[in-house]
N, C-alpha and C positions, 0 to 999 in steps of 0.2 A: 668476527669478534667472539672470543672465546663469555661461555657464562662466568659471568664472576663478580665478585660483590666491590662493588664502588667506592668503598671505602677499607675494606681493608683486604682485598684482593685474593679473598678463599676464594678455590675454585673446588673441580672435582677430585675423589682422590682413588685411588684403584687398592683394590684389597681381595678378599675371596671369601668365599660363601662355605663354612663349615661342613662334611656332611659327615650326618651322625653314623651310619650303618657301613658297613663292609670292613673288608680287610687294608686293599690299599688307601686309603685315606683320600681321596682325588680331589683337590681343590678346584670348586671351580671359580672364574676368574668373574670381579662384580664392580661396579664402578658405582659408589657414591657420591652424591649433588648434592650443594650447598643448598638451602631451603632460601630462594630468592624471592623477593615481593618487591612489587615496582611503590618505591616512595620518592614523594616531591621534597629537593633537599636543597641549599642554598650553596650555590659553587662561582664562587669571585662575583659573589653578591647577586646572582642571578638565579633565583627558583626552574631548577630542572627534574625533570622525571629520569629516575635513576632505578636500577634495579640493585637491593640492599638485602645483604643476607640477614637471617629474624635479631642474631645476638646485636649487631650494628643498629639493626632499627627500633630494640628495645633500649639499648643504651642511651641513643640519640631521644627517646619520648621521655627517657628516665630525666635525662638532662635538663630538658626545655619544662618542666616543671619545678 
């Protein structure tokens, strides 16, 4: 199972690492991860432990208040 956020299904994304010095430019190759935290969430009415990226679990606390 791939990491990726439970409800709206970011995962990682590939990009590269700028470097400031020299002549040919050389990117190197970097992979960025969604910021995942395991929350208990309500799925066809059943409380499960889900792993949820932060904007999903902020919106979701936003909500419930």
């Amino acid at each position: 199972m791939a990491r990726s956020c439970a409800i709206c299904g970011k995962t990682s994304m590939g990009g590269f690492n700028p470097q400031s010095s020299g002549m040919n430019r050389v990117r190197a190759h970097r992979r960025m991860k969604p910021n995942l935290q395991p929350l208990v969430i309500d799925q066809k009415g059943q409380p499960t432990k889900a792993l949820v990226c932060t904007r999903c679990r902020r919106t979701m606390l936003k909500a419930s208040k």
